[in-house]
C-alpha positions in Angstrom: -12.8 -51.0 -46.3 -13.6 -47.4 -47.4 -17.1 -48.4 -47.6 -17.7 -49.9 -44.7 -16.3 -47.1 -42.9 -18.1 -44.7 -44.5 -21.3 -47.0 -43.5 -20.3 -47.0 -39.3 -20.3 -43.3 -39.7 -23.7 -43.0 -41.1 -24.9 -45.5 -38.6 -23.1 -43.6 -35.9 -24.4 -40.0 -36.7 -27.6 -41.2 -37.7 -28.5 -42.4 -33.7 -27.9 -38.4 -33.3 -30.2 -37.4 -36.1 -33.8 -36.8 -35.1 -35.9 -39.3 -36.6 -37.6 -36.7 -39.2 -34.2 -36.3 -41.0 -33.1 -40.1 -40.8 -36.0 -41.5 -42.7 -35.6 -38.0 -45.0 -31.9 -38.8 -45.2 -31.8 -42.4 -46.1 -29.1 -43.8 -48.5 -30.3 -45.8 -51.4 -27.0 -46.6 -52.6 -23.3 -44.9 -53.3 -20.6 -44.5 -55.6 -17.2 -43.5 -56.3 -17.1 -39.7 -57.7 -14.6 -38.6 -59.4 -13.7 -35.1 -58.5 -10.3 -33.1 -59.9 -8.5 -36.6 -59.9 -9.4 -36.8 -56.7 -11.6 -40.3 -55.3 -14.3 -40.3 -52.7 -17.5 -42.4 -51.9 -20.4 -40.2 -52.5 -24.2 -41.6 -50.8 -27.2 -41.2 -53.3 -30.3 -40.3 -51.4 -32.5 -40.4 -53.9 -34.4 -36.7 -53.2 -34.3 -33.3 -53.4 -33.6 -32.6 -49.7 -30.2 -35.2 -49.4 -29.0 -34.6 -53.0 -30.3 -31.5 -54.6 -30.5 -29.2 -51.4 -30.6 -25.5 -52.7 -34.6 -25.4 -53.4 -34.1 -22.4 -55.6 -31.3 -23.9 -58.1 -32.0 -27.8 -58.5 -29.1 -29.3 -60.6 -26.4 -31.5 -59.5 -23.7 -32.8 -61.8 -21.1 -35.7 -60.9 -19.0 -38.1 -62.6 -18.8 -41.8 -60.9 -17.1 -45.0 -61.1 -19.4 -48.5 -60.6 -17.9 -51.5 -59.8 -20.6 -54.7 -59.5 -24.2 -53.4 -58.8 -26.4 -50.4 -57.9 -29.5 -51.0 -55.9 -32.9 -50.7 -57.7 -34.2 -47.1 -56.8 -36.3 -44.1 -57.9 -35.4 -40.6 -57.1 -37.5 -37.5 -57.5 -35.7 -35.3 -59.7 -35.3 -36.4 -63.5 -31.7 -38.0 -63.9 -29.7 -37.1 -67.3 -27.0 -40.2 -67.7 -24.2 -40.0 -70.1 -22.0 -43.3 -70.5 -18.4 -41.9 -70.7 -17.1 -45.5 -70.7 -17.3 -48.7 -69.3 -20.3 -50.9 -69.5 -23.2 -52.9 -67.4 -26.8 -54.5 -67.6 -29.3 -51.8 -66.9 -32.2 -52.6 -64.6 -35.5 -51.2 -64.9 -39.3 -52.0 -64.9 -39.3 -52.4 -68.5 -36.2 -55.0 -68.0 -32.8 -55.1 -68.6 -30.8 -53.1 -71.1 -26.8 -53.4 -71.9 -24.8 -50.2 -71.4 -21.9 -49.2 -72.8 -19.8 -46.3 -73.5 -21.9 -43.2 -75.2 -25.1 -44.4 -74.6 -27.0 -41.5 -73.3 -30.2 -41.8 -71.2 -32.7 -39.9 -69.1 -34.6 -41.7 -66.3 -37.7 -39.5 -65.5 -39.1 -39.2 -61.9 -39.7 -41.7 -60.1 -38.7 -44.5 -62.2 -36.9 -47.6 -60.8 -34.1 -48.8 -62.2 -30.6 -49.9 -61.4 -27.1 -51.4 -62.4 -25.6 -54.9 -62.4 -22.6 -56.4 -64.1 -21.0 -53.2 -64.4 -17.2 -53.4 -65.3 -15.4 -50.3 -65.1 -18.3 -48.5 -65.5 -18.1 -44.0 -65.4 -21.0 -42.0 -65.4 -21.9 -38.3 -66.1 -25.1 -38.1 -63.7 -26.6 -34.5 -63.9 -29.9 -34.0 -61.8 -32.1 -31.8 -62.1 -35.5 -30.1 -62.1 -37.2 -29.9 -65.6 -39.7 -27.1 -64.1 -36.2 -25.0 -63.6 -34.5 -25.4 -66.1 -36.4 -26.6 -69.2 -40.1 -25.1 -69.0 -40.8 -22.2 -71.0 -37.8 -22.7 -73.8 -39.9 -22.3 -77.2 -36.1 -23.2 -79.3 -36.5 -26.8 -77.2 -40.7 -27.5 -78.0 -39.8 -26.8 -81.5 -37.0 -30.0 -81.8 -38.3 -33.3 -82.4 -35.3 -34.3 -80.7 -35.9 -32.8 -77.5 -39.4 -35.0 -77.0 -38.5 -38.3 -77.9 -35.6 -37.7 -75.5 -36.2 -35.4 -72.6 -40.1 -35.9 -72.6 -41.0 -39.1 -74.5 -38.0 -41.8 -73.6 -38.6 -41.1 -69.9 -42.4 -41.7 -70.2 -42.1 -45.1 -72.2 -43.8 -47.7 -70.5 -43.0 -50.7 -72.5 -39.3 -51.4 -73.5 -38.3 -49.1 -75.7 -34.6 -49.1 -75.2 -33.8 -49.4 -78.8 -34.3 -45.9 -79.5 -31.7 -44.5 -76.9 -29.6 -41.7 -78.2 -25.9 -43.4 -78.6 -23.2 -40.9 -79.5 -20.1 -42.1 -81.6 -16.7 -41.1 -80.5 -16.3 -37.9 -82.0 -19.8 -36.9 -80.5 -19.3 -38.0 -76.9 -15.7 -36.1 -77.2 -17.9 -32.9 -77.9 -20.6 -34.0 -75.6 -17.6 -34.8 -72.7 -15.9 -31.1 -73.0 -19.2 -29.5 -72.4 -19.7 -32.1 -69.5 -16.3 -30.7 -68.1 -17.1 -27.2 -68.5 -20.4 -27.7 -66.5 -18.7 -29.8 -63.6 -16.1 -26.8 -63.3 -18.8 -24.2 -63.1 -20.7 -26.3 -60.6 -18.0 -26.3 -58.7 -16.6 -23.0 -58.4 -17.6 -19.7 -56.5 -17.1 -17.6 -59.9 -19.3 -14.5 -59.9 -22.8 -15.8 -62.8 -21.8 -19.2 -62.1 -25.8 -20.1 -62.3 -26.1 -18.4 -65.3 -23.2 -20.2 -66.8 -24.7 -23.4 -65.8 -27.6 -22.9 -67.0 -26.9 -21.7 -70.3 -24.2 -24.6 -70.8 -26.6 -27.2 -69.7 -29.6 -25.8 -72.1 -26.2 -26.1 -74.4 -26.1 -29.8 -73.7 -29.6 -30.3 -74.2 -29.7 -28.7 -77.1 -26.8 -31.1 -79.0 -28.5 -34.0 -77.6 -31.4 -32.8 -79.3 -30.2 -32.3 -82.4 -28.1 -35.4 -82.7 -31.2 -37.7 -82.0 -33.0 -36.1 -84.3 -30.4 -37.3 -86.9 -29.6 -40.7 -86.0 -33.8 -41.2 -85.8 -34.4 -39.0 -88.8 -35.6 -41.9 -91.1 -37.0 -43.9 -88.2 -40.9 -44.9 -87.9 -40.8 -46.4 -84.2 -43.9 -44.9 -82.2 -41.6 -42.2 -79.8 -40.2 -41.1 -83.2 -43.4 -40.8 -84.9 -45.1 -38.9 -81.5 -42.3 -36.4 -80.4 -42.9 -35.6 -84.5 -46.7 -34.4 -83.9 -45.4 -32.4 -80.7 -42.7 -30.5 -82.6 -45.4 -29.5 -85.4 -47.6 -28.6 -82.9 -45.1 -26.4 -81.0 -44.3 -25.0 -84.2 -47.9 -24.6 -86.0 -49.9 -24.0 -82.8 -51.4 -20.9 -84.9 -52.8 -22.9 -87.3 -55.5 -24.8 -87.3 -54.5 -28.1 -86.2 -57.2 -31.1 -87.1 -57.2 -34.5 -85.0 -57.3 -36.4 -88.3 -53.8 -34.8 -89.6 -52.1 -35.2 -86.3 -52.9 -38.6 -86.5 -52.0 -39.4 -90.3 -48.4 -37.1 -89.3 -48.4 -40.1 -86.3 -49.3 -43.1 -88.5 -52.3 -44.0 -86.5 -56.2 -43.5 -87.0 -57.7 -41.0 -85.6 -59.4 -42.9 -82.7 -55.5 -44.4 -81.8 -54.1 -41.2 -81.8 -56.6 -39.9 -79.3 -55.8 -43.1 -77.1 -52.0 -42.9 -77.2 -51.6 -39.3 -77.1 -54.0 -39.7 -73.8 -51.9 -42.4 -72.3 -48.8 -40.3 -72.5 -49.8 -36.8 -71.8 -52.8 -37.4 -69.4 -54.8 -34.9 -71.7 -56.6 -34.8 -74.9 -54.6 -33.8 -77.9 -57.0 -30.6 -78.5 -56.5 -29.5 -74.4 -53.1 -30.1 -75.0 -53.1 -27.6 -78.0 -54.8 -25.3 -76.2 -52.5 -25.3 -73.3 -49.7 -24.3 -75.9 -52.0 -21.5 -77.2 -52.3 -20.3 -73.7 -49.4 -20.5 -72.9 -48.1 -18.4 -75.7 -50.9 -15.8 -75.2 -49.7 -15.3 -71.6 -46.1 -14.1 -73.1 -47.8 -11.7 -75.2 -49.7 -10.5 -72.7 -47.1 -9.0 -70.9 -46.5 -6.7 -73.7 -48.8 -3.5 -73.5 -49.2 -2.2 -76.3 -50.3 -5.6 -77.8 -54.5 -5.8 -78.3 -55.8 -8.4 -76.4 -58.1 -9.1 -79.6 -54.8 -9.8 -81.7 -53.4 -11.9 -79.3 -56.3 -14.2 -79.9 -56.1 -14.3 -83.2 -52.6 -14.4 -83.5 -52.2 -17.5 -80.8 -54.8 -19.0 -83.3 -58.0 -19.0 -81.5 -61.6 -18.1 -83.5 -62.5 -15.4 -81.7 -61.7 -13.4 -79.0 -64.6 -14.4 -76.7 -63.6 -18.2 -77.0 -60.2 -17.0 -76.5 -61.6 -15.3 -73.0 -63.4 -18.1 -72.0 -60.4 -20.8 -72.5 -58.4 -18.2 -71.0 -60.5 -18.1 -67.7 -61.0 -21.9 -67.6 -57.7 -22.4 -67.7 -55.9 -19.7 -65.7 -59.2 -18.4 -63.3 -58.8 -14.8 -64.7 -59.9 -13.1 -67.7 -57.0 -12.1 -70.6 -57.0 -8.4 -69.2 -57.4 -9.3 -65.1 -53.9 -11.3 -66.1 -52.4 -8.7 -67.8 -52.6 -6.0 -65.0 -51.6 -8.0 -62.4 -48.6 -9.5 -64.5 -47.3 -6.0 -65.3 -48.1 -5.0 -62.0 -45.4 -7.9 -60.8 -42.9 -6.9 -63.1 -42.9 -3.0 -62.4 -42.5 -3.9 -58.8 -39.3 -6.8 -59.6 -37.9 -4.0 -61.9 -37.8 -1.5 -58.8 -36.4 -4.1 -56.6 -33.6 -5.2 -59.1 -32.7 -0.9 -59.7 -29.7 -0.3 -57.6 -29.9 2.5 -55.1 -28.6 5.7 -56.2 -26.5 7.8 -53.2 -28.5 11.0 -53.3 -25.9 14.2 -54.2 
């Protein structure tokens, strides 16, 4: 009965909607939330705009109750899903998985999947943007744990469901009181709330991390053996880095290396390690008194000129052109962000 009343009232404000934000607005399924004991029937929309609407802080935390089935959908934000209890028959592409309590999964963009058979199933589902609120984390490259869950899992094409993080009942207690603490952040009006968030979720992510790591840690499967390679890499960027040891660290030959790790990552594995280089070169940039020469050397690079010329292939300005107009940006935020002083 709830339902369908909550359906005549989307069908009767939706005539009043222009038809822009009707088709932007569309329901691809609901639930039952579960909000300080409190039951209500909450519509998934599957985007940004319907269930993620502040464009500058993109997370969204909920606990729901399934009953039955959940429509086959995608959404476009990446979807962290913690089983508190219950279980079900999830659907995806890859086919159909059992769930049950402490299974933890993270369905990447634009993935379709779904629910049927679920019997008192309850959900933590936090959405979020990864560019927000995982990019630039060095702590989090540097875990094995964090790509075969957060980068690797979501990518798998073929059925790789085996390998899902599943937390025992000690763990998902642990795992649960961090959940709480973020749904009571999320929603109060408490002064840092978004840095509480954030550092509690990064928190979350971090334990997740670390506990796949040990469930997988004498594992050989192909995610295992992969998000392996990335942590070295993250970790030994300044080294030299040769195809040939990636690929023994991976269990493959050189030329199946080169074809996985370009399946996955849409790059070559030496692009890809000189992205990370990059990447690291532009934080040290933003230090002054650092010589652009070291820098090089130090991101592990052969020279400084090759260093340049990756540098402007990659980013369309030379090392120092970057480093002016990046300190330029920050002198200016740092004199927007100092308070006014009443003049005496």
């Amino acid at each position: 009965m709830l339902k369908a009343r909550f359906q005549q009232r989307l069908r009767c404000n939706s005539m009043l909607q222009p038809r822009f934000d009707v088709q932007r607005s569309r329901i691809i399924g609901s639930a039952v939330e579960i909000n300080g004991g409190h039951l209500r029937e909450r519509p998934c929309y599957g985007t940004y705009h319907g269930d993620i609407p502040d464009a500058s802080f993109r997370f969204n935390i909920t606990v729901v109750k399934h009953q039955g089935a959940f429509p086959i959908h995608s959404h476009e934000y990446v979807e962290l899903v913690i089983v508190l209890s219950g279980r079900a028959m999830h659907l995806t592409n890859c086919g159909n998985h059992a769930l049950e309590d402490g299974d933890v999964v993270v369905i990447n963009r634009h993935t379709r999947h779904g629910f049927s058979e679920a019997h008192d199933l309850t959900l933590c589902n936090i959405m979020y943007d990864p560019a927000q609120f995982l990019s630039g984390h060095r702590d989090l490259d540097k875990m094995m744990g964090y790509h075969a869950l957060f980068d690797l899992e979501p990518r798998a094409r073929r059925s790789e469901f085996k390998e899902r993080l599943h937390l025992s009942t000690e763990e998902l207690v642990y795992v649960t009181s961090l959940i709480s603490t973020l749904k009571s952040e999320f929603d109060s009006q408490y002064d840092g709330r978004k840095t509480s968030i954030r550092c509690t979720f990064l928190l979350l992510v971090t334990q997740l991390s670390r506990l796949y790591a040990r469930q997988k840690e004498h594992a050989s499967t192909a995610n295992v053996r992969m998000a392996n390679v990335m942590s070295y890499i993250q970790t030994h960027y300044r080294e030299p880095l040769p195809l040939e040891d990636l690929a023994r660290l991976a269990h493959w030959s050189p030329s199946q290396f080169r074809r996985n790790f370009k399946r996955i990552y849409n790059t070559s594995p030496i692009k890809f390690i000189s992205q990370v280089r990059l990447h690291e070169a532009c934080e040290m940039l933003k230090d002054p008194n650092r010589d652009i020469t070291d820098v090089a050397m130090e991101t592990g690079f052969s020279s400084s000129s090759f260093f340049a010329t990756q540098f402007r292939n990659y980013l369309g300005e030379s090392p120092s052109q970057y480093r002016r107009r990046k300190l330029s940006e920050i002198a200016l935020q740092r004199q927007v962000q100092t308070p006014l002083r009443a003049s005496c």
